[in-house]
C-alpha positions as CSV (number, residue, x, y, z in Angstrom):
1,X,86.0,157.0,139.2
2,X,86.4,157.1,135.8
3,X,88.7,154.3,135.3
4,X,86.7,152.2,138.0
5,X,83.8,152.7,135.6
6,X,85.6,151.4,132.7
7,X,87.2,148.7,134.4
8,X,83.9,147.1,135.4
9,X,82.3,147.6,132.1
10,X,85.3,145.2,130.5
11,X,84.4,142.9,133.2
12,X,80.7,142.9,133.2
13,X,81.5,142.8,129.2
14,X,83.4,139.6,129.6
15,X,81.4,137.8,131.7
16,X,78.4,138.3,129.9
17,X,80.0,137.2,126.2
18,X,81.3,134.1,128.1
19,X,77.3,133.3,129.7
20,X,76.2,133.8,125.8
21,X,79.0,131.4,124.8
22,X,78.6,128.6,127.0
23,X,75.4,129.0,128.8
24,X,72.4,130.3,127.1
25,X,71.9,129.1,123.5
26,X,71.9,131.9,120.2
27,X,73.1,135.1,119.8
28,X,70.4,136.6,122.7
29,X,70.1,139.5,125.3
30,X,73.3,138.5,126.8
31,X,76.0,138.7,124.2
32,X,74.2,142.1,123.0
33,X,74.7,142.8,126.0
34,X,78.4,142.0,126.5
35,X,79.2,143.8,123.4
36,X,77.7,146.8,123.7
37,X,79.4,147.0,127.5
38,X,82.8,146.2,125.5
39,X,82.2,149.6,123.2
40,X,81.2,151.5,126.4
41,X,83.7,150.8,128.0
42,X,85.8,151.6,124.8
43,X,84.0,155.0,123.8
44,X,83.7,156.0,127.9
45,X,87.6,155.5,128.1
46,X,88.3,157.4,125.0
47,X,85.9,160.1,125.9
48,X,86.4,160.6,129.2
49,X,90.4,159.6,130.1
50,X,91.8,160.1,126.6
51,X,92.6,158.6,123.4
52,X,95.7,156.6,124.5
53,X,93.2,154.9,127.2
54,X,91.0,154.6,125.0
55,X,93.2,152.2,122.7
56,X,94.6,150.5,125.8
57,X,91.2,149.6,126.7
58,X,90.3,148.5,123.3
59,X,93.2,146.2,123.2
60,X,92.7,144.9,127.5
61,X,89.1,144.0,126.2
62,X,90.3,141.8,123.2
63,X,93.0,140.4,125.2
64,X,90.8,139.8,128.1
65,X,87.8,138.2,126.1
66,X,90.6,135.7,124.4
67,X,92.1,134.3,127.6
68,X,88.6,134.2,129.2
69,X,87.5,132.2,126.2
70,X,90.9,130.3,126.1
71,X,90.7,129.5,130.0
72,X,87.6,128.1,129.7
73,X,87.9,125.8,127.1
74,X,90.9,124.5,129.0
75,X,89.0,124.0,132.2
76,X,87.2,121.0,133.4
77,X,83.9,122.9,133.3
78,X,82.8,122.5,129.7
79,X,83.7,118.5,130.3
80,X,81.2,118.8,132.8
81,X,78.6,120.6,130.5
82,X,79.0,117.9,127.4
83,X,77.2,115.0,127.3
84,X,79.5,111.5,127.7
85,X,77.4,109.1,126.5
86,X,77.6,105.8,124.7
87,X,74.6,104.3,122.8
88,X,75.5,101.0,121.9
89,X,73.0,98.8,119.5
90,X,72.6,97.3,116.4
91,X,69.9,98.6,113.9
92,X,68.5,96.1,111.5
93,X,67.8,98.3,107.7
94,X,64.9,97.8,106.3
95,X,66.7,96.4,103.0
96,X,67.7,93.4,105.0
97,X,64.7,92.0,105.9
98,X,63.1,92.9,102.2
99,X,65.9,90.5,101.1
100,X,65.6,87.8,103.7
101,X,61.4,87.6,103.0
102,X,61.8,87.3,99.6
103,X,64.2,84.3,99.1
């Protein structure tokens, strides 16, 4: 039960730095959030497997959190999120039509 616990802290963890990230804007409720389930999960396996789980969990969660960020970056999602726009125009300065009045 332990371990399950754990487990699903990394993941809740995770998935709620990777909403702060590419979701919701700032450094909000979510990515607090995601850390502090990271350092439970941490602390919990430390405390309550033992020391050596508690290092192999420390390590899973930065491990984890890279390839999460990693594999989205790579995806087609974020393409989807950006905005592919164009704005094509010409802007006449100010300058320019200063110097055409006067002559």
């Amino acid at each position: 039960m332990n371990i399950f616990l754990v487990v699903l802290l990394v993941l809740a963890g995770v998935a709620l730095l990777l909403t702060e990230m590419f979701l919701l804007p700032g450094f909000g409720i979510a990515g607090i959030t995601g850390f502090a389930c990271l350092i439970g999960a941490v602390v919990l396996a430390w405390v309550l497997v033992s020391p050596t789980a508690g290092y192999i969990t420390l390590g899973a969660s930065v491990v984890l959190s890279g390839f999460a960020i990693w594999g989205f970056l790579r995806s087609k999602a974020l393409d989807k999120m950006a905005l592919d726009t164009k704005v094509e125009g010409h802007v006449e300065l100010a300058n320019n039509k200063l110097k055409e009045g006067e002559s």
